[in-house]
MMTF fields as JSON, N, C-alpha, C and O atoms, coordinates in Angstrom:
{
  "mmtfVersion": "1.0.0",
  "mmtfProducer": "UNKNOWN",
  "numBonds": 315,
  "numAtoms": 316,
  "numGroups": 79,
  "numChains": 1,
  "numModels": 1,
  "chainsPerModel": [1],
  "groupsPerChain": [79],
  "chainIdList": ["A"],
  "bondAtomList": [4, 2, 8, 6, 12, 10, 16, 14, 20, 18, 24, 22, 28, 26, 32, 30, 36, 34, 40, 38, 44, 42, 48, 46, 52, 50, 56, 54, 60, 58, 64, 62, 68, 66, 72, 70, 76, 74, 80, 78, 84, 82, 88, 86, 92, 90, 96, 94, 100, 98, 104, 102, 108, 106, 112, 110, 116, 114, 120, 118, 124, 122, 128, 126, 132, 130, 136, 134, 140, 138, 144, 142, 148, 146, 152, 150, 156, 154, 160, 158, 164, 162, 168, 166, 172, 170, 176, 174, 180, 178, 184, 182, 188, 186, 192, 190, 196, 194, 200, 198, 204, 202, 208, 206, 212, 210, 216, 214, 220, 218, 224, 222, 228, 226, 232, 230, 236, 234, 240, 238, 244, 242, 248, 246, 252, 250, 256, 254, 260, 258, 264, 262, 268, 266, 272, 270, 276, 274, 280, 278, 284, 282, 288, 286, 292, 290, 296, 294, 300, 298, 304, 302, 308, 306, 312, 310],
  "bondOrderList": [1, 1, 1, 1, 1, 1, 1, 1, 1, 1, 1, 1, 1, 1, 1, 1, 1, 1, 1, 1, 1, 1, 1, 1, 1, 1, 1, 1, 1, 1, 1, 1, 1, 1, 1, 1, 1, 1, 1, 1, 1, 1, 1, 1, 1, 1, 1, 1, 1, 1, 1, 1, 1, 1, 1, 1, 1, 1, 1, 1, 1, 1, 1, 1, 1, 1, 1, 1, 1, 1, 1, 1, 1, 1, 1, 1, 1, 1],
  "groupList": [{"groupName": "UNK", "atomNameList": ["N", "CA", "C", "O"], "elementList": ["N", "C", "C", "O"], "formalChargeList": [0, 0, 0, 0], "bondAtomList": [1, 0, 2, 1, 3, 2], "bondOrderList": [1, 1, 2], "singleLetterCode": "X", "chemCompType": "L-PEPTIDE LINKING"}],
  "groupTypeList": [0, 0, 0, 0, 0, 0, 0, 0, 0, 0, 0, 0, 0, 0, 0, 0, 0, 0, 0, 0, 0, 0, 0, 0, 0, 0, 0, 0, 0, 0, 0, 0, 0, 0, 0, 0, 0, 0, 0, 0, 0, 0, 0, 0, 0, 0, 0, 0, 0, 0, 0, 0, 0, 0, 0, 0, 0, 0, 0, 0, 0, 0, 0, 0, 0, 0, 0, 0, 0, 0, 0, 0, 0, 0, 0, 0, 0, 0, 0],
  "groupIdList": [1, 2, 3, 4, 5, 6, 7, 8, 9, 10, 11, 12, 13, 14, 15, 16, 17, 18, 19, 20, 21, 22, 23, 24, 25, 26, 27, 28, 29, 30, 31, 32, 33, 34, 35, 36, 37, 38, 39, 40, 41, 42, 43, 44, 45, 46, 47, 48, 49, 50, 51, 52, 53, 54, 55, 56, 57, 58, 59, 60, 61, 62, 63, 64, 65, 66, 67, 68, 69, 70, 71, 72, 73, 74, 75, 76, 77, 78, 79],
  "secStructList": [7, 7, 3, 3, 3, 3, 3, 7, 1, 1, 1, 7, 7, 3, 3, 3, 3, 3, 7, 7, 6, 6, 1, 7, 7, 7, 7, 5, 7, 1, 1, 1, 1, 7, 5, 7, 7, 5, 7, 7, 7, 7, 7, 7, 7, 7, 7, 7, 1, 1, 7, 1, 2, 2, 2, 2, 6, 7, 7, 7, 1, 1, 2, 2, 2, 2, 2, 2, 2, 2, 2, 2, 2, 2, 2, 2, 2, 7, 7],
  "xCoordList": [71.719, 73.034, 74.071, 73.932, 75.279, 76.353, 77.383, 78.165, 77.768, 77.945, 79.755, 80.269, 80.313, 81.875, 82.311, 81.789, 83.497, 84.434, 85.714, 86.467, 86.111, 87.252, 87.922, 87.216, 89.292, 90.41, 91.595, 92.649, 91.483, 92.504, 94.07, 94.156, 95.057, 96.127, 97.115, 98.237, 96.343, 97.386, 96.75, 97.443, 95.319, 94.946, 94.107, 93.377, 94.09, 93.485, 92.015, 91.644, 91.41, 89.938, 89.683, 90.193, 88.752, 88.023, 86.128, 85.489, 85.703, 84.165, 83.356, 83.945, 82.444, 81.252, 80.275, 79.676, 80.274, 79.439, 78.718, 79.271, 77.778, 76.952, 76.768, 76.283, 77.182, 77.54, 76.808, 76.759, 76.158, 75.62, 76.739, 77.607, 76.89, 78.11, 78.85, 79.9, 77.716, 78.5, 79.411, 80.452, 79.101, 79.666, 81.172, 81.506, 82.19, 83.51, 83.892, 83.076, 85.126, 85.372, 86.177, 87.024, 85.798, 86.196, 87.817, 88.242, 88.637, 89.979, 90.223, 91.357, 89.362, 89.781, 89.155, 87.99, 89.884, 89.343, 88.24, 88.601, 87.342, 86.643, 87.178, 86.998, 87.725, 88.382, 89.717, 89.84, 90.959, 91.81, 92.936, 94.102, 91.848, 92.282, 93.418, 94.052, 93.153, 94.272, 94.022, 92.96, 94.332, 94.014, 93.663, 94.338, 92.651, 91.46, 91.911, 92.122, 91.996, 92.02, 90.82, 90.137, 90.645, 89.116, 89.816, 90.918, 88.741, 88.869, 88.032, 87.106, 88.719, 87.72, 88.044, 88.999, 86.447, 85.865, 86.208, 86.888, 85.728, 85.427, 83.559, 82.701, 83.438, 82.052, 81.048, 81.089, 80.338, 79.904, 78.812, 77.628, 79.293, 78.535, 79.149, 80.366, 78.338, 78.053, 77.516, 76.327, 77.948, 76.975, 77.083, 78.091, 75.688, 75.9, 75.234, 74.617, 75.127, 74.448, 75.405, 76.62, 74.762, 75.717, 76.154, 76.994, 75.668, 76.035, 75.164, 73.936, 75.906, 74.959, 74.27, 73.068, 75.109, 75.037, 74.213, 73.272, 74.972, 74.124, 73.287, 72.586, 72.505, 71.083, 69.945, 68.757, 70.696, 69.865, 69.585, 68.547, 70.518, 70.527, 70.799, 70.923, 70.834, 71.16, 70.049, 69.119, 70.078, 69.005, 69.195, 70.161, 68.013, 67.664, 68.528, 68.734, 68.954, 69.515, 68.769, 68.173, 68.994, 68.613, 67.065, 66.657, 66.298, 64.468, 64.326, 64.137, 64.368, 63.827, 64.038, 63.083, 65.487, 66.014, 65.253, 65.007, 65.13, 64.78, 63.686, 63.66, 62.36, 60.956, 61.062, 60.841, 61.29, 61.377, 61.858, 61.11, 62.911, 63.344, 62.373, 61.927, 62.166, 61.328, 59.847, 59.091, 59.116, 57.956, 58.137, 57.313, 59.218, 59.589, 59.709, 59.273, 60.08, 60.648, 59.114, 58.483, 58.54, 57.106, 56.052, 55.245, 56.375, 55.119, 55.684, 55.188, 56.796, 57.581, 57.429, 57.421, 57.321, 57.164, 55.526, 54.909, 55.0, 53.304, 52.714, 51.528, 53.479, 53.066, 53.355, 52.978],
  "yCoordList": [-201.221, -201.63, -200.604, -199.418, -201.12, -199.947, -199.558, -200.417, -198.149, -197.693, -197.463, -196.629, -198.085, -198.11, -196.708, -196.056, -196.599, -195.651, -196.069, -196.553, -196.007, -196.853, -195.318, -194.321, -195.318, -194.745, -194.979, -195.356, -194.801, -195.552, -195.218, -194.321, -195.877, -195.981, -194.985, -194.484, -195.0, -194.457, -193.216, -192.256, -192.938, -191.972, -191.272, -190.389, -191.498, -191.081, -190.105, -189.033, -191.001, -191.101, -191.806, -192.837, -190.99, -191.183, -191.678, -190.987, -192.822, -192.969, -193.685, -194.326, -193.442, -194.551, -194.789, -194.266, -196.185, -197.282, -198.055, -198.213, -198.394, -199.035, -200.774, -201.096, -201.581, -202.792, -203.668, -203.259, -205.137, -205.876, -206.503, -206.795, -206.793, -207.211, -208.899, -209.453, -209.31, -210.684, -209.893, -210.464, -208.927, -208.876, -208.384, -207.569, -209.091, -208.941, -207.317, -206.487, -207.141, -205.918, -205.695, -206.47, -204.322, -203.569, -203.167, -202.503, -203.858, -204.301, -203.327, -202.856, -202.955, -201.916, -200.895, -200.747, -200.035, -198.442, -198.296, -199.145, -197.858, -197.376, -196.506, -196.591, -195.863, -195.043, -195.271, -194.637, -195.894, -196.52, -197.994, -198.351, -198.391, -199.623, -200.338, -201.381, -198.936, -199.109, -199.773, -200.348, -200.009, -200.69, -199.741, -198.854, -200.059, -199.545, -200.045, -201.217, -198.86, -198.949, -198.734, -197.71, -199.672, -199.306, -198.253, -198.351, -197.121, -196.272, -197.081, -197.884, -196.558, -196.629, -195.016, -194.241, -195.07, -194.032, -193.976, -194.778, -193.152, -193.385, -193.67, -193.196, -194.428, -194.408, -193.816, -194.625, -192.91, -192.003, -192.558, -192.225, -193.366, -194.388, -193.91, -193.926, -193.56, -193.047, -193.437, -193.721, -193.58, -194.443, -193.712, -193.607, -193.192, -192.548, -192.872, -193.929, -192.382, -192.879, -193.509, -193.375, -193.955, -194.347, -195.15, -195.247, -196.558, -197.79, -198.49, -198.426, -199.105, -199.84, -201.444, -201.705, -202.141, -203.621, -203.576, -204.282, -202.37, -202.196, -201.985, -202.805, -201.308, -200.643, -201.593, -201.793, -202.072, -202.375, -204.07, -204.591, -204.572, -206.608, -207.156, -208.356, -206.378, -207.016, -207.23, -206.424, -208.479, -209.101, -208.034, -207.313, -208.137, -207.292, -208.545, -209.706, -207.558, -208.511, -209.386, -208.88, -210.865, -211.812, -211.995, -213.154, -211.112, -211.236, -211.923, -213.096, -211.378, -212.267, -213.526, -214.301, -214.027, -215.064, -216.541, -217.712, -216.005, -216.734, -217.288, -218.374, -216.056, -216.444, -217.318, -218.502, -217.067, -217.613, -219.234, -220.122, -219.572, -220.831, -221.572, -222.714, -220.764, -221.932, -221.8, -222.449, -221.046, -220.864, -222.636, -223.552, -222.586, -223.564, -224.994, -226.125, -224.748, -226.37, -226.446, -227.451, -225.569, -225.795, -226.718, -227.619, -226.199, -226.896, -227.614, -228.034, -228.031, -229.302, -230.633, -231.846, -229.968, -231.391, -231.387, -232.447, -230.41, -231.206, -231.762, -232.081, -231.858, -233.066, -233.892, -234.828],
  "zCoordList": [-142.15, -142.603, -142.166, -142.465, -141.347, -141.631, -142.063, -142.472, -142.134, -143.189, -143.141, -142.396, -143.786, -143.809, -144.637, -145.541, -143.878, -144.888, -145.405, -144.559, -146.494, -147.393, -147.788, -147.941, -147.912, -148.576, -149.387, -148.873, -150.447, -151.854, -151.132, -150.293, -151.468, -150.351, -151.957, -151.882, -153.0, -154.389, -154.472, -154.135, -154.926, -155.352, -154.392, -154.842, -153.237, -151.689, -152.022, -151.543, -153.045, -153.04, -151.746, -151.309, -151.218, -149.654, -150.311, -151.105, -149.768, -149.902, -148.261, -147.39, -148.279, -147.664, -148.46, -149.399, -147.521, -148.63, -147.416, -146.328, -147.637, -146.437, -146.949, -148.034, -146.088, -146.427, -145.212, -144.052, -145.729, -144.422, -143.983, -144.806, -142.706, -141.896, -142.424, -142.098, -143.364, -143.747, -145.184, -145.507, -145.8, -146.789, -146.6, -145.741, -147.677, -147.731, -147.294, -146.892, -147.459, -147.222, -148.326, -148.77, -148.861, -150.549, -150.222, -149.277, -151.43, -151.695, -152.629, -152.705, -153.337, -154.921, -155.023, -154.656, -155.557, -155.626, -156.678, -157.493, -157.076, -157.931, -159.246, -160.461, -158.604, -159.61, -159.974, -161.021, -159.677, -160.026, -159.705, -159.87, -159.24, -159.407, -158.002, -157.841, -157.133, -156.107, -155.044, -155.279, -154.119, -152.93, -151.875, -151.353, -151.707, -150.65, -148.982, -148.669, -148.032, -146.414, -145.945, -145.931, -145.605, -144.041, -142.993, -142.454, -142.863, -141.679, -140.678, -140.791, -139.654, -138.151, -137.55, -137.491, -137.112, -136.874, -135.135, -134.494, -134.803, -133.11, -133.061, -133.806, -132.119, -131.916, -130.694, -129.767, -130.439, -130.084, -128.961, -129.019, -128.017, -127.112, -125.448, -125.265, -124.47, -123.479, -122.333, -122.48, -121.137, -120.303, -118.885, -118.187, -118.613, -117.789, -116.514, -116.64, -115.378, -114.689, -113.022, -112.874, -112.31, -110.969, -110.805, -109.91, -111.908, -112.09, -113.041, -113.112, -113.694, -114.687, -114.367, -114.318, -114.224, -113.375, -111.948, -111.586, -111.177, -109.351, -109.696, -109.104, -110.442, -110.39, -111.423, -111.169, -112.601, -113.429, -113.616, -114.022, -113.3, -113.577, -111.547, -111.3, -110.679, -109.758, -108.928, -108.896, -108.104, -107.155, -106.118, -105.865, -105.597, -103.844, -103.39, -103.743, -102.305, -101.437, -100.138, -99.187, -100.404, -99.604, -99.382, -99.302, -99.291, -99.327, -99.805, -99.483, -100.876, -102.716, -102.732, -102.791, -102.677, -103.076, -101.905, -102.197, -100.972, -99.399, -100.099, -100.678, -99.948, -100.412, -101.432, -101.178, -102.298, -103.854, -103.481, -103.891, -102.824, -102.694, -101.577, -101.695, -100.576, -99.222, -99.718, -98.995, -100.904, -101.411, -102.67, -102.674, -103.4, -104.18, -102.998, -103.212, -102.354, -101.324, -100.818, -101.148, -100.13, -99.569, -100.698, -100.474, -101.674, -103.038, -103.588, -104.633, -103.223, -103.824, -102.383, -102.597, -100.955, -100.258, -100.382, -100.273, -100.564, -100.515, -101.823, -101.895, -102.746, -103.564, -103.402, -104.107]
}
């Protein structure tokens, strides 16, 4: 579950509270009754490397694709 941070906008009581993503988002302070702000954080996500897409999800070029199709048309006219 993750974990939100809320700040009272009257009495600037600061909390986290760990909440599942369908649940509402907390409107009232705990301690007085005030109206509660969602912080956003920064998130700590990194990607390193020479390419993400070139190296990792992309076809060889032209080999692959050839075989794969005239291997498919070949066993498709001899039935």
């Amino acid at each position: 579950m993750p974990t939100y941070s809320y700040r009272c906008t009257e009495c600037d009581n600061a909390f986290d509270i760990q909440q599942a993503l369908s649940d509402d988002s907390l409107t009232e302070c705990p301690s007085c009754k005030g109206k509660l702000r969602k912080l956003f954080n920064t998130v700590g996500v990194t990607f390193n490397g020479s390419g993400f897409y070139r190296t990792d999800s992309r076809k060889s070029s032209g080999g692959e694709s050839k075989s794969s199709s005239s291997s498919s048309s070949s066993s498709s006219s001899s039935s």
